[in-house]
C-alpha positions as a LaTeX table, in Angstrom:
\begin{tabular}{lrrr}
\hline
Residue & $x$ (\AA) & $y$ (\AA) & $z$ (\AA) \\
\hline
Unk1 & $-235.10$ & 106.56 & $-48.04$ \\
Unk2 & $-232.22$ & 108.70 & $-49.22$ \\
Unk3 & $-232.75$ & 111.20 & $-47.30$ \\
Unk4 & $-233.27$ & 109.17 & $-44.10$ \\
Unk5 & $-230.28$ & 107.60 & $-45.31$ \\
Unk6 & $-227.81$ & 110.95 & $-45.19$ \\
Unk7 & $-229.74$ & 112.06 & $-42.09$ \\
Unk8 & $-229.09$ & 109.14 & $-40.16$ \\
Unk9 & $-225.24$ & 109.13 & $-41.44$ \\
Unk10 & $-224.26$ & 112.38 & $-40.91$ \\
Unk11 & $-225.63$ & 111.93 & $-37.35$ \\
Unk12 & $-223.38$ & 108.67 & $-36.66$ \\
Unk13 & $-220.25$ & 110.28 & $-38.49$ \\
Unk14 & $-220.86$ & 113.67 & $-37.22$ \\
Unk15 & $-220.37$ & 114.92 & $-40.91$ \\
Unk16 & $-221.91$ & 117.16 & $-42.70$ \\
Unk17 & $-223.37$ & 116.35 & $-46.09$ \\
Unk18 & $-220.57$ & 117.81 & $-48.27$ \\
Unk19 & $-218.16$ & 115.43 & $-46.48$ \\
Unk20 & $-220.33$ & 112.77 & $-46.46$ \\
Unk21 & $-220.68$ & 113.13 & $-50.65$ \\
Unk22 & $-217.08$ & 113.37 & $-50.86$ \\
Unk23 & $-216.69$ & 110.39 & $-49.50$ \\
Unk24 & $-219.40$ & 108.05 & $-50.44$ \\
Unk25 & $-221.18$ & 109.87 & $-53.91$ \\
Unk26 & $-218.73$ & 108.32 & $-56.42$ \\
Unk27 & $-218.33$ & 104.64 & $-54.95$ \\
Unk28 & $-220.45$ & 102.21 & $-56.32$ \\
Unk29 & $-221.10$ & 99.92 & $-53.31$ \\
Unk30 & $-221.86$ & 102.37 & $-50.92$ \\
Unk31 & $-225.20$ & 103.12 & $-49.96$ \\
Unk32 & $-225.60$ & 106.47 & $-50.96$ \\
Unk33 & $-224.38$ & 105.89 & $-54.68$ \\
Unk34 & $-227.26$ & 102.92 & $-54.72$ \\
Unk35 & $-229.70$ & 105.22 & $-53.49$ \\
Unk36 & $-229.10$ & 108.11 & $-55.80$ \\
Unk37 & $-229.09$ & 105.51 & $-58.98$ \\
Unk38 & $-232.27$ & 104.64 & $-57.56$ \\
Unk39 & $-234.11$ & 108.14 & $-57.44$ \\
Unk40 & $-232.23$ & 108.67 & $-60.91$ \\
Unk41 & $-234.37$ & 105.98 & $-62.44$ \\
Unk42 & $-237.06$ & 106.94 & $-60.87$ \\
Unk43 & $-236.86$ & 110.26 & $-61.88$ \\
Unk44 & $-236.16$ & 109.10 & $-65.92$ \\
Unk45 & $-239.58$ & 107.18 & $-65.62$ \\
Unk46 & $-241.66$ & 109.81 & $-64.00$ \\
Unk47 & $-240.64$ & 112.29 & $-66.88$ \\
Unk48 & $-240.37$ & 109.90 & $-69.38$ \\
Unk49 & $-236.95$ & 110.00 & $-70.27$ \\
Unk50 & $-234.48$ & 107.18 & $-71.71$ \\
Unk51 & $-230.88$ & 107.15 & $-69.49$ \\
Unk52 & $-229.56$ & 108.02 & $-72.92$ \\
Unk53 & $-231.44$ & 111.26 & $-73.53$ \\
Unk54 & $-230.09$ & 114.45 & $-73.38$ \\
Unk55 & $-231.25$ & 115.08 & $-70.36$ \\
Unk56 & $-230.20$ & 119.05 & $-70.10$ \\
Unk57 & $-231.96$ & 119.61 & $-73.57$ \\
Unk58 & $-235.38$ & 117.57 & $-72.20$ \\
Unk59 & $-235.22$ & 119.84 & $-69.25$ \\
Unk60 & $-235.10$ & 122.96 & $-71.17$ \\
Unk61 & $-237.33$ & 121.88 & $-73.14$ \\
Unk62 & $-239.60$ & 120.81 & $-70.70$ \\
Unk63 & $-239.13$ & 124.19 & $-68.24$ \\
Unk64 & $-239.91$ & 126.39 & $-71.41$ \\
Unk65 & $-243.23$ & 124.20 & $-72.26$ \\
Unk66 & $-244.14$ & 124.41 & $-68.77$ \\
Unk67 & $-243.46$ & 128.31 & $-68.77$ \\
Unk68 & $-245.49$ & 128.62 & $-71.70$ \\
Unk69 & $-248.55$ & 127.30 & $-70.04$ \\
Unk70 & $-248.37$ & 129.42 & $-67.00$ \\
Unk71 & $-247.96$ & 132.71 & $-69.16$ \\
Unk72 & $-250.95$ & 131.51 & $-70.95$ \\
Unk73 & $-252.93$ & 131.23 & $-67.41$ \\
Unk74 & $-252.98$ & 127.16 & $-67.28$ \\
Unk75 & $-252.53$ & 124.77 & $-64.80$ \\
Unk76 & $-249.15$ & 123.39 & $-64.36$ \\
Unk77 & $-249.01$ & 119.90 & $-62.45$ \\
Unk78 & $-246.37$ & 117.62 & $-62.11$ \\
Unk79 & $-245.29$ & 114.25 & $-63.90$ \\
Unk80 & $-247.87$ & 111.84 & $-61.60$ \\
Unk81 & $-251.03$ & 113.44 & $-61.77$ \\
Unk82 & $-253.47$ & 112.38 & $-63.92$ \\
\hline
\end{tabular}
């Protein structure tokens, strides 16, 4: 959706997508700041994080885990498989 979203406005505005976050990123009713809080919370499930994690020290943490296993030869998959 978001990114049907941005396509379809920076078609009608004939922007491109900096100027379109410039102008709509940081306002709460537009469309594009509902959409991104969206995929955030999305996001925070799929990984399992809280909105009040760290979320820069659960990424490290999470690339260097994820590292680990492909230097040891393993099978990395993402968040939704089972």
């Amino acid at each position: 959706a978001l990114h049907e979203y941005r396509s379809q406005e920076m078609e009608r505005k004939q922007w491109g997508i900096t100027k379109l976050y410039n102008a709509y990123f940081d306002e709460p009713a537009s469309q594009l700041y509902k959409l991104h809080q969206q995929l955030d919370k999305l996001v925070l499930r799929a990984y399992g994080f809280k909105p009040n994690d760290d979320l820069l020290e659960k990424l490290l943490t999470l690339n260097l885990q994820l590292a680990a296993q492909e230097e040891a030869g393993e099978t990395v998959i993402g968040p939704w498989a089972p």
